[in-house]
N, C-alpha and C positions, 0 to 999 in steps of 0.2 A: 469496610467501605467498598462500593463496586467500581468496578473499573471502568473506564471506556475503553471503548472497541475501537482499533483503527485499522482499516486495508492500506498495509504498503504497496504500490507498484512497483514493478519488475525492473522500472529507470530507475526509481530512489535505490531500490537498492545495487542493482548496476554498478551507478553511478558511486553510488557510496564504497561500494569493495573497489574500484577500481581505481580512483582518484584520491587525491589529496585537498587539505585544507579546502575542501569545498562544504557548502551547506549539505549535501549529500552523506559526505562523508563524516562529519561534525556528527549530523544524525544518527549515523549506523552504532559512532562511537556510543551515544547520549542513548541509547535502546536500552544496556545494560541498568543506568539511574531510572530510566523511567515503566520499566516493566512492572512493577508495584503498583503504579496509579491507570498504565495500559497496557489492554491485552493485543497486543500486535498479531493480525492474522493476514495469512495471503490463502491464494487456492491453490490447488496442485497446478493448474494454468499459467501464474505467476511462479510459481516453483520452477517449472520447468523451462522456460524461459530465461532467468535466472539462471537457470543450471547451464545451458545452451549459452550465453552470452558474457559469460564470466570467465576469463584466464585459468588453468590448472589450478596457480598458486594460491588466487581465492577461495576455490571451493571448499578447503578448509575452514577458513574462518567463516561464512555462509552456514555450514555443516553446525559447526559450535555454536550459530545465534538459533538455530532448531534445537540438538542436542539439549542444551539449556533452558527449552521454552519461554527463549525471550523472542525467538516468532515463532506463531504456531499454525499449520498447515491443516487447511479445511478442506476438504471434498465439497467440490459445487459441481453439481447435475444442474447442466441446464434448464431454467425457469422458464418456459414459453414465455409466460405472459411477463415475466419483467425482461427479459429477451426483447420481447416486441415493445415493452415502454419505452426503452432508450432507443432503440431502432427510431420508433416513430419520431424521435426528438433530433434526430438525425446524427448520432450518435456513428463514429466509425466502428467495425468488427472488434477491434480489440477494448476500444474502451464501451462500447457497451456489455461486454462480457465483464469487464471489473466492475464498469456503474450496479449491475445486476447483481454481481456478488456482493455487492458491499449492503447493496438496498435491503437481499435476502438475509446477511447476518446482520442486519439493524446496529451498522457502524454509528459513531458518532462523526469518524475520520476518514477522508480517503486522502492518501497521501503519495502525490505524485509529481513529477516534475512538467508532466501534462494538462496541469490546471487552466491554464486559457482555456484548452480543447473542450475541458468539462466544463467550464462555467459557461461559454456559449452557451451550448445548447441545456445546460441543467435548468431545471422546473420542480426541483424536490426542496422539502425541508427534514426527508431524511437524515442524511448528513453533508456535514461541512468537509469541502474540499480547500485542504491547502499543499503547497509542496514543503521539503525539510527545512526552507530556512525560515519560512513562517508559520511553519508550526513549532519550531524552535523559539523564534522570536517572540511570539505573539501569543500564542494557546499556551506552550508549555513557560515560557516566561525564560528559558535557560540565557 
């Protein structure tokens, strides 16, 4: 069976290492069960980021959802032209650098807790954007 693809953003997981009982963190949990049916990927962009905005104490467990490739860390070079797609859609700097990576690895998921920000301006049927509690709720059915 092939898997779908989903780009986590750099708040889902944030928020997920850093928090409690929240959809966030539900999520971070729920990656372990669902790595089978998806391949969760971020860029070194969202890596670092991550790395930058997460407590000492998480970086461990962060560290372990790579180690185990239940996320897995993609290289993205700059795309001009999907760069300037989400630009023109009036996209801010950070999130058209994920809309971009997501488009170029042909996600099925972009999973963010920045979803308003993207469905504004989104004009794709690349993929669907939800954040962790509805894509928990809703896609994945948990």
């Amino acid at each position: 069976m092939l898997k779908k693809k989903a780009v986590i953003d750099s708040n889902e997981i944030i928020l997920g290492l850093t928090t409690e009982n929240t959809s966030s963190a539900i999520f971070i949990i729920k990656l372990i069960e669902l790595k089978d049916k998806y391949e969760f990927i971020i860029s070194d962009d969202i890596y670092q980021e991550v790395m930058r905005n997460i407590p000492h104490h998480t970086k461990e467990k962060f560290s372990k959802l790579l180690e185990f490739k239940i996320i897995t860390i993609k290289n993205f070079l700059t795309d001009v032209e999907l760069f300037q797609k989400y630009k023109n859609l009036g996209f801010k700097k950070g999130d058209i650098a994920i809309a971009a990576f997501a488009d170029k690895e042909n996600v099925d998921f972009l999973i963010s807790e920045n979803r308003r920000h993207f469905l504004k301006g989104l004009k794709t049927k690349k993929f669907k954007i939800a954040n962790a509690e509805h894509f928990i709720k809703k896609i994945v059915k948990i």
